[in-house]
Structures are given as structure tokens and as C-alpha cells.
C-alpha positions in Angstrom: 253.5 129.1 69.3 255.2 132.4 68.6 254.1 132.2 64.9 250.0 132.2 66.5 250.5 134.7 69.0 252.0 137.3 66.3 249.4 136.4 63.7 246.3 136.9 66.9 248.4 140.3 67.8 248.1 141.3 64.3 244.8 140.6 63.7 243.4 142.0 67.1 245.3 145.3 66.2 243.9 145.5 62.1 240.5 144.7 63.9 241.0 147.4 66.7 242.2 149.8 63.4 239.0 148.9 61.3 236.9 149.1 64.4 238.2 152.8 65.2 237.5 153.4 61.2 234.3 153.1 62.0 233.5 154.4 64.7 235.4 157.4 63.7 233.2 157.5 60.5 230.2 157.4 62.2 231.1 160.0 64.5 232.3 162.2 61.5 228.7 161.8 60.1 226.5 162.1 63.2 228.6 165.7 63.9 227.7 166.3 60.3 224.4 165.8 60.3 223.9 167.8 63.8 225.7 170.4 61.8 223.6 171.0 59.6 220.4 170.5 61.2 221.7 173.3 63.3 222.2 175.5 60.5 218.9 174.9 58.8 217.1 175.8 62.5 219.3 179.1 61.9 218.0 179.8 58.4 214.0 179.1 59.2 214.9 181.3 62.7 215.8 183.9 60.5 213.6 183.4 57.7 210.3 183.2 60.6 211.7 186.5 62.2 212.1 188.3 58.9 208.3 187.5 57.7 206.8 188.1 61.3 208.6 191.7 60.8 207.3 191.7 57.0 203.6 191.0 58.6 203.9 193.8 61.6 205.3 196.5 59.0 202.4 195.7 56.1 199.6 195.5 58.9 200.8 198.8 60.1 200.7 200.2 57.0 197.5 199.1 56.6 196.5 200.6 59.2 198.2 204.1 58.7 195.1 206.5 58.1 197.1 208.1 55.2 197.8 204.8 53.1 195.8 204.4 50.3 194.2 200.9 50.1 192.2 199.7 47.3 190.6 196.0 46.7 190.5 194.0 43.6 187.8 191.5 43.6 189.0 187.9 42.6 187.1 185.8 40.0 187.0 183.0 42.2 186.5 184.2 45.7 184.6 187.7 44.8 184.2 187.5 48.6 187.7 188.1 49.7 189.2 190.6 47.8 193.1 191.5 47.5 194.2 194.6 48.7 196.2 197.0 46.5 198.5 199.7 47.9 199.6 203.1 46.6 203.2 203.4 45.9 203.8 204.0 50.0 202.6 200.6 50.9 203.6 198.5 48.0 207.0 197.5 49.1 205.7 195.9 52.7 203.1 194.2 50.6 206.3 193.3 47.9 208.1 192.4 51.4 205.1 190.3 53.0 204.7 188.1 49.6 209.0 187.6 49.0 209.1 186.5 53.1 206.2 184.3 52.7 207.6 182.3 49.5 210.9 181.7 51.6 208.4 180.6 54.8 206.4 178.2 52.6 210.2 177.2 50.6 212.1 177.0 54.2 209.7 175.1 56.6 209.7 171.4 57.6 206.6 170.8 59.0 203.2 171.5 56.7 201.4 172.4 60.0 203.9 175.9 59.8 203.2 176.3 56.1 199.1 176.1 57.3 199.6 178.8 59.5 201.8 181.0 57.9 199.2 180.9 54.9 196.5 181.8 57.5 198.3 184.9 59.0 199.0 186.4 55.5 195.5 185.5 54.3 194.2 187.1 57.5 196.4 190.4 57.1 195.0 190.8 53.8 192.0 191.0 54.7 191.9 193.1 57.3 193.7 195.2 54.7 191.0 194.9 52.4 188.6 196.3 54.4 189.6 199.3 54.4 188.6 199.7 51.3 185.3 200.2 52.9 186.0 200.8 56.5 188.1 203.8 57.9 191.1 202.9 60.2 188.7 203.9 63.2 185.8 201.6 62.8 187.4 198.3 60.9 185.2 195.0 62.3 186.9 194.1 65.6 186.8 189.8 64.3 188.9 191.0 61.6 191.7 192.0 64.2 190.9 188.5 66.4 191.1 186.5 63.8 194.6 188.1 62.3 195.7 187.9 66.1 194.5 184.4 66.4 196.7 183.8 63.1 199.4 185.2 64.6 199.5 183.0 67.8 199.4 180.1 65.4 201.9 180.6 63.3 203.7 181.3 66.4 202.6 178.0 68.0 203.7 176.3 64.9 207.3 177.7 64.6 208.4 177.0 68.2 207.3 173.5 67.7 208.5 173.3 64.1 211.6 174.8 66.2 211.4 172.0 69.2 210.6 174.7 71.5 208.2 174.9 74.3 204.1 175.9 73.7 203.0 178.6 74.6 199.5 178.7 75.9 197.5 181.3 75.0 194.9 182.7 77.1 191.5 185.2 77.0 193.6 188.3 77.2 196.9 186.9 75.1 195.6 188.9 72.0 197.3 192.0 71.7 
């Protein structure tokens, strides 16, 4: 009787080991994977803020009176053509492009991607028409629709980022 009590002891305690193996594994991996899900939210936090700053510091200079904007008219879309800067704005315009690659090579949803493609195509064109419009009397849909653009992208990296919506109302548009 001894002999079957030792030999149940010994196997209840190597089960109770194996058992705590596992579960410590598991553990181990769910803390790893929270890990880095956290630090991917980090990177695309930091990677939405940067382009949102890329996209205010090109639109502005846009904007600027002084900048010097021309448009180059695309074979395929002789409609919407892409703005060129003079040496003053080409780096927000280099820093607009390099921030949307790492948007579109960063994000986890395609619904972000849409709408961060949207905001820049938007910016551009309002950009572009200055090549025929002065700062002072640019088509007002050009700034809804960029300000529209904005809200979505916006909209889209909160969720993307398992935050709340926001709503956005009549007089939301800046």
C-alpha cells in the first residue's frame, strides 16, 4: 500500500510540475504577445502623429503667399495635376511623401490606408490649385473636402487605434 501511495504522490506532483509548465508557458506567450501589440500601437501612434504634422506643415506651405507652386499635368489623370514646389517647399512635400510610405507600411487596417491616401490626395490638390488660384481666392470645396479627409483619416486611426469615434458635426471643420 505504501509502494501506491508513493508512486500516486509522485505522479500527482510530475502532473502538478507539467501542469505549471504550461501554464507558465502560456502566460510567458500571452505577455509576449500583449508586448508587442503594445509596441506596434506605439510605432503607428508615432508614425500617424508624425504624417498628420508632415500634412499641416506642407498645407501651410501651400498656402504661404510667397511659395512658389507649380503643377505638372499627369498623362493619366490630366485632370488632377501634381504640385511642384520651389526649393522652400520641397522638403514638406519630401516630408509628406516619406511619412505617408511609413502610414501605408505601418497600418493594420486597409480602411486607415484609404484615408490616409485621401488626405494626401486631397492636400495636393488644393496645392495645385494654386497654380491657378492666388492664396486669397482658392475654391472653398477644395478646403472641405481636405478637411473632410482629415476627419477621416482621423476617424480611422482612433479606431485602427481601439479608441473612441469621434462624431463630427456641421461646424467640426476647422
Amino acid at each position: 500500500m505504501n509502494l501506491l501511495q508513493n508512486a500516486i504522490t509522485a505522479m500527482v506532483t510530475l502532473l502538478a510540475v507539467a501542469l505549471g509548465g504550461v501554464l507558465s508557458v502560456r502566460n510567458s506567450d500571452r505577455s509576449w504577445h500583449r508586448d508587442h501589440a503594445q509596441k506596434w500601437r506605439d510605432i503607428r501612434l508615432e508614425i500617424y502623429g508624425e504624417f498628420l504634422s508632415a500634412y499641416r506643415q506642407y498645407m501651410i506651405c501651400a498656402l504661404d503667399p510667397n511659395s512658389q507652386v507649380l503643377g505638372m499635368e499627369r498623362a493619366n489623370l490630366p485632370s488632377d495635376p501634381i504640385p511642384i514646389f520651389d526649393e522652400t517647399g520641397r522638403p514638406y512635400k519630401e516630408k509628406l511623401d516619406a511619412t505617408l510610405m511609413s502610414v501605408r507600411l505601418v497600418s493594420e487596417r486597409p480602411e486607415t490606408v484609404i484615408a490616409v491616401n485621401q488626405l494626401a490626395r486631397a492636400v495636393r490638390r488644393l496645392a495645385a490649385s494654386r497654380v491657378n488660384h492666388g492664396v486669397d481666392d482658392l475654391p472653398g470645396e477644395l478646403f472641405e473636402s481636405t478637411f473632410r479627409a482629415q476627419h477621416d483619416f482621423v476617424r480611422a486611426v482612433r479606431l485602427e487605434l481601439g479608441l473612441s469615434e469621434i462624431p463630427m458635426g456641421n461646424g467640426d471643420l476647422p
